[in-house]
N, C-alpha and C positions, 0 to 999 in steps of 0.2 A: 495573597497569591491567587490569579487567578486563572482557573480549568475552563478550558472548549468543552462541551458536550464528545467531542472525536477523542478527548483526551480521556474523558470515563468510559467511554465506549473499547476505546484500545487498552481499558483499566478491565473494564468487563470479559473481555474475548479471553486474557492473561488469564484470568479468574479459573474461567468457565476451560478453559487447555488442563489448567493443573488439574481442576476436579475429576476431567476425561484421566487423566494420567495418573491420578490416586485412586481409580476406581480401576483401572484395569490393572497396576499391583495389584491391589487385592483381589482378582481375579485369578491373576498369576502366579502372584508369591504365598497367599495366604492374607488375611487381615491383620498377624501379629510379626508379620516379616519386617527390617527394617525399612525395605526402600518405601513401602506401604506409610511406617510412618513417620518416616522422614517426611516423605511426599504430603503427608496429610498437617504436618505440620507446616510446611512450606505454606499450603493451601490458608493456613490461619493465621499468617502472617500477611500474605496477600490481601486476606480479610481488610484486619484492622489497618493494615496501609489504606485501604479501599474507605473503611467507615472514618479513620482522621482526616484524609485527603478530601474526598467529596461528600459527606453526609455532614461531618460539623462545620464543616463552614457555609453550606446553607444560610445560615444564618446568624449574624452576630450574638444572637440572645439566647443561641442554642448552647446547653450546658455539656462538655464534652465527659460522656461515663463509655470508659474502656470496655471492651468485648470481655467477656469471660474467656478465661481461656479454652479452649473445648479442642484444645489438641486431643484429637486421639478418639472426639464424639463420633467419628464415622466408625470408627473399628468397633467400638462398645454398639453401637445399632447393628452391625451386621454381626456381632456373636448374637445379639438378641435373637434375631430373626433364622439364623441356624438352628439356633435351640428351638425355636418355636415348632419347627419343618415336623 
């Protein structure tokens, strides 16, 4: 299958909406509210659609290793830095 550059680009903008919109839940609702992490899990599926869709096929020889899950890695960084304050 093959992707335009407009089509990783309109892949990217998608990206970059949700992340604007799981950061202002947790702005709003708290870091441990659901729609925070729903939203932020949303966000990491967008991911790995993102890394299967245009990062491995780059290139045929490329070995495809799944994302770590890291639902929920933006909430554990902002308790971090709470605590830090």
């Amino acid at each position: 299958m093959c992707f335009s550059v407009n089509d990783q680009n309109n892949f990217l903008a998608k990206i970059q909406e949700k992340r604007k919109e799981m950061y202002l839940f947790g702005e709003m609702y708290g870091l441990n509210a659901e729609k925070t992490i729903i939203c932020s899990q949303e966000l990491d599926s967008l991911l790995n659609e993102y890394y299967q869709t245009f990062q491995a096929t780059k290139s045929s020889k490329s070995i495809i290793i799944p994302r770590k899950n890291v639902a929920n890695s933006f909430v554990r960084q902002q308790r971090l830095l709470q605590f830090a304050k």
